[in-house]
C-alpha positions as CSV (number, residue, x, y, z in Angstrom):
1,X,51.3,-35.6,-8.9
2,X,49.0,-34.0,-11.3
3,X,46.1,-35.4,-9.9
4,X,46.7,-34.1,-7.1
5,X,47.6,-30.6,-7.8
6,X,44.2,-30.2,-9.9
7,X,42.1,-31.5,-6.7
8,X,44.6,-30.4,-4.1
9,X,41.5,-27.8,-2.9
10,X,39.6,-30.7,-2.4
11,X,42.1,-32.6,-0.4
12,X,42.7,-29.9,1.8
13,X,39.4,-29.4,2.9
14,X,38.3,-32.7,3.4
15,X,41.7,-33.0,5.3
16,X,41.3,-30.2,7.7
17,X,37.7,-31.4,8.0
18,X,38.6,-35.1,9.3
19,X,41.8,-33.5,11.2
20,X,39.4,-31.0,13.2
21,X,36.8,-33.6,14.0
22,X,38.5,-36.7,14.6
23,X,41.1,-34.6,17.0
24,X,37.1,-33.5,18.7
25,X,36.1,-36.8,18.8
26,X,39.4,-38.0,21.1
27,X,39.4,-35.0,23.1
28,X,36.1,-35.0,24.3
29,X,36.5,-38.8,24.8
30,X,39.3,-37.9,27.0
31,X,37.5,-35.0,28.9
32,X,35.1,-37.8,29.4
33,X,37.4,-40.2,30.8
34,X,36.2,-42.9,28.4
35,X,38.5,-46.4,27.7
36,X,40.3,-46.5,24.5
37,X,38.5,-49.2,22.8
38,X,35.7,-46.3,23.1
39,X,38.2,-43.5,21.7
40,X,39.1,-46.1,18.9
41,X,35.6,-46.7,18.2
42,X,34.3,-43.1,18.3
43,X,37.1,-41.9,16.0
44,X,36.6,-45.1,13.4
45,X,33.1,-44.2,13.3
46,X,33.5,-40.7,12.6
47,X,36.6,-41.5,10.4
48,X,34.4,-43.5,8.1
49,X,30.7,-42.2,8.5
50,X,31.7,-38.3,8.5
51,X,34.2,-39.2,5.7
52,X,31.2,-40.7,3.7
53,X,29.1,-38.0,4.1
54,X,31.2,-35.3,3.8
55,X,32.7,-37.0,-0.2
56,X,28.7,-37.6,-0.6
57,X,28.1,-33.8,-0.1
58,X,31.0,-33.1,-2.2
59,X,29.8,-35.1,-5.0
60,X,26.2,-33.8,-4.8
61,X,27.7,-29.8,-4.6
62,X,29.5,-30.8,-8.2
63,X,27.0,-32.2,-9.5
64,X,24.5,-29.8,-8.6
65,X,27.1,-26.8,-9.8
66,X,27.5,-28.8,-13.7
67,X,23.2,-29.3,-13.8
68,X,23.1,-25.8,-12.8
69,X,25.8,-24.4,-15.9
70,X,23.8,-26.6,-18.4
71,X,20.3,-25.2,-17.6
72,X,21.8,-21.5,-18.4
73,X,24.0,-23.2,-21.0
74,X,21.0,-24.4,-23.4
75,X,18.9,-21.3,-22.1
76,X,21.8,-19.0,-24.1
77,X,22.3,-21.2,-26.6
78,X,18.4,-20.8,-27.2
79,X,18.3,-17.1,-26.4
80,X,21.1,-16.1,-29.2
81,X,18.8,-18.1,-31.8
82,X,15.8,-16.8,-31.2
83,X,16.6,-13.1,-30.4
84,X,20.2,-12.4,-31.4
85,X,19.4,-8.9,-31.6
86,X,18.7,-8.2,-27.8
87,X,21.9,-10.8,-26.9
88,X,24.3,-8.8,-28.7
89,X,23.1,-5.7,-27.2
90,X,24.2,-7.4,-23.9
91,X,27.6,-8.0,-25.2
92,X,28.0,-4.6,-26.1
93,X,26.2,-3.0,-22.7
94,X,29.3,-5.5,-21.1
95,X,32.0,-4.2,-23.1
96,X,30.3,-0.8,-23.2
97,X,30.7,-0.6,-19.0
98,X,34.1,-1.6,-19.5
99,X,34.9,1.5,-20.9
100,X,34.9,0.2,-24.7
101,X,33.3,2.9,-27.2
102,X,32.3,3.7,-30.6
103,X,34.3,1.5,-33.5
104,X,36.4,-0.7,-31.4
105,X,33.6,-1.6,-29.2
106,X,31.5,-2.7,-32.6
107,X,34.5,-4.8,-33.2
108,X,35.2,-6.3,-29.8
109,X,31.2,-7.1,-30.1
110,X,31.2,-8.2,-33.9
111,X,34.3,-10.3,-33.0
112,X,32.7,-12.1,-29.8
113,X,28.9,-12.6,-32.1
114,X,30.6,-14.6,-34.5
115,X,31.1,-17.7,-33.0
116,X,28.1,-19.0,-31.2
117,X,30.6,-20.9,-29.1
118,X,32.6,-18.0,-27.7
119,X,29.5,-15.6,-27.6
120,X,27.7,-18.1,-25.5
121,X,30.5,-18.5,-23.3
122,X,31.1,-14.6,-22.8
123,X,27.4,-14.2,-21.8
124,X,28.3,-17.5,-19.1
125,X,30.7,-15.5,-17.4
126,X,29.7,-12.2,-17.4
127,X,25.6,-12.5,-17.1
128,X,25.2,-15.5,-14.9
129,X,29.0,-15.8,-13.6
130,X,29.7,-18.9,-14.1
131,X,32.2,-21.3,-15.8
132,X,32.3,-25.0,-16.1
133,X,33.2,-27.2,-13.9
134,X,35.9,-29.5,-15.2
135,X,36.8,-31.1,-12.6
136,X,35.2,-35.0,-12.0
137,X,32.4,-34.9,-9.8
138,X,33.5,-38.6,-8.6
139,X,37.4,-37.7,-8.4
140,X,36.5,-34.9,-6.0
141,X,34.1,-37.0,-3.6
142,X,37.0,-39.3,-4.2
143,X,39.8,-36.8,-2.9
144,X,37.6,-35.7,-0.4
145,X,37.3,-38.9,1.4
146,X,40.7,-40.0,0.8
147,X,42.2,-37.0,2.7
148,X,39.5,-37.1,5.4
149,X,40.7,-40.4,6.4
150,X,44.7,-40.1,5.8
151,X,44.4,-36.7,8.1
152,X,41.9,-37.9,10.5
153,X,43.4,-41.0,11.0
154,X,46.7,-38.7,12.7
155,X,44.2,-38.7,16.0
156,X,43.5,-42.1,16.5
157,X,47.0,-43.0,14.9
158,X,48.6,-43.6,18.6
159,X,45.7,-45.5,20.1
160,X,46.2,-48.1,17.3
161,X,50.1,-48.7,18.4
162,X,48.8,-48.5,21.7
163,X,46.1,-51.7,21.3
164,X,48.9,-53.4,18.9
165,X,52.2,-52.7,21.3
166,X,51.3,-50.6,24.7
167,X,53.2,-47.2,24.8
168,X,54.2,-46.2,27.9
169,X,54.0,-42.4,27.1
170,X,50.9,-39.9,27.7
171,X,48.9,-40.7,24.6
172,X,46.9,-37.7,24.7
173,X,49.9,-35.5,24.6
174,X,51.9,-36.8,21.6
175,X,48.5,-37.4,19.9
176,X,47.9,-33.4,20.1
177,X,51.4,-32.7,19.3
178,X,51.1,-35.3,16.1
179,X,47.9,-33.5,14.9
180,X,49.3,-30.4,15.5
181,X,51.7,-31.2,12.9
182,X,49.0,-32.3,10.5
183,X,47.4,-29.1,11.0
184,X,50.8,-27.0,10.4
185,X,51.0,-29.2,7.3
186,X,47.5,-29.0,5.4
187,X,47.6,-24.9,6.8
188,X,50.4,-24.7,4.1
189,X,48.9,-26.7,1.3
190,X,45.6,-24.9,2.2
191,X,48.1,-21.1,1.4
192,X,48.6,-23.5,-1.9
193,X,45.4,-23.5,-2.8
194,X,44.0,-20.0,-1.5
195,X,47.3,-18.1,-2.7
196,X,47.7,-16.1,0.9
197,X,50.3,-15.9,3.4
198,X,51.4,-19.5,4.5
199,X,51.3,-18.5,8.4
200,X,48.3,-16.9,8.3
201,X,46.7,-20.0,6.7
202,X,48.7,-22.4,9.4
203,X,47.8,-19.8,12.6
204,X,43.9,-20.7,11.1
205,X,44.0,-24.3,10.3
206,X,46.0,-24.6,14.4
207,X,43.9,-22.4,15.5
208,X,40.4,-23.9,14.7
209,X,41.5,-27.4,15.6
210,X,42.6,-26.1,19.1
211,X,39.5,-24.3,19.5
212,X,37.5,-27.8,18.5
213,X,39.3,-29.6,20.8
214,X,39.3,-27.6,23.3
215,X,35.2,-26.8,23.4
216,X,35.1,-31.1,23.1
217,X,37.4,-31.5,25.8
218,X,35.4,-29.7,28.5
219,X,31.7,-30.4,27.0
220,X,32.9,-34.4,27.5
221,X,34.4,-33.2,30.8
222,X,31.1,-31.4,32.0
223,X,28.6,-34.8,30.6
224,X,31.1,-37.1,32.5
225,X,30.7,-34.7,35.4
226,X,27.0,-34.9,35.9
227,X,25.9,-37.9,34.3
């Protein structure tokens, strides 16, 4: 449960990701009155190859973030050594704009300067804005692919039963109405993670995935049309 709560942002975006585009994938293979084995295949393809690429991406965004904090990390480091002088004068122009003055802001800056550690670290956040990334650059390709599949897998969910044990219900239907209900869900874990209303998050996620479907449905409906 930890685990997930400290990659929970990275679930739900890859989640909405494989939800919106999987959902694409069978509704413009419906607008295109294509056979299910084609539908099964088209999802499973993106399933896997968009889920790859998308956790791939992930991994190279974290990886790039951490090479990116260590190049301005050493650069301080260096920077306080040579010319400590000028660096504390950018600790005390910080804490100057932030309305400290006279003896309290020569403590604040005295305070900060003594550790190399914690003056570093202040000159991180407030020159360069930026804080370390944590987080395991694998775990989050990891979570991103997981939560790809497990939500974009909703979409194709039905078609499975269907080759397995055939439904005699309108597929298309309840497999809207099923990833619908994904949607609703990662909408509210997405509110989670962003810390904003929970039904403006939901109206978003629902809304985007209709709107995805919807331009698929009739751009397969148009190609079958005149092809």
């Amino acid at each position: 449960m930890r685990l997930l709560q400290k990659y929970l942002s990275e679930f739900v975006y890859g989640g909405i990701d494989g939800g919106i585009t999987t959902f694409a994938v069978v509704a413009g293979a419906i607008g295109a009155s294509l056979d299910i084995s084609i539908i099964l295949i088209l999802g499973f393809a993106n399933l896997i190859a968009d889920g790859f690429a998308m956790s791939v991406g992930a991994y190279l965004s974290a990886q790039s973030e951490k090479k990116v904090y260590k190049k301005f990390l050493r650069e301080e480091y260096d920077q306080i050594k040579t010319d400590p002088k000028r660096e504390k004068e950018e600790v005390r122009s910080i804490y100057r704009k932030k309305g400290f003055s006279g003896e309290l802001l020569e403590q604040v800056v005295e305070k900060i300067c003594e550790s190399d550690d914690r003056w570093v670290e202040e000159m991180m956040v407030h020159e360069h804005a930026l804080t370390e990334e944590k987080k395991s650059s694998f775990m989050i390709a990891l979570a991103t692919f997981i939560s790809f599949n497990i939500i974009g897998f909703v979409p194709v969910s039905l078609y499975v039963i269907n080759l397995i044990l055939p439904l005699s219900i309108d597929l298309f239907f309840w497999t809207s109405l099923f990833t619908g209900i994904s949607f609703i869900a990662v909408g509210y874990l997405k509110s989670l993670v962003t810390q904003e209303n929970g039904f403006k998050s939901i109206s978003e996620t629902l809304s985007l995935g209709i709107v995805a479907a919807l331009l698929a449905y009739w751009v397969g409906f148009f190609l079958d049309s005149i092809i």
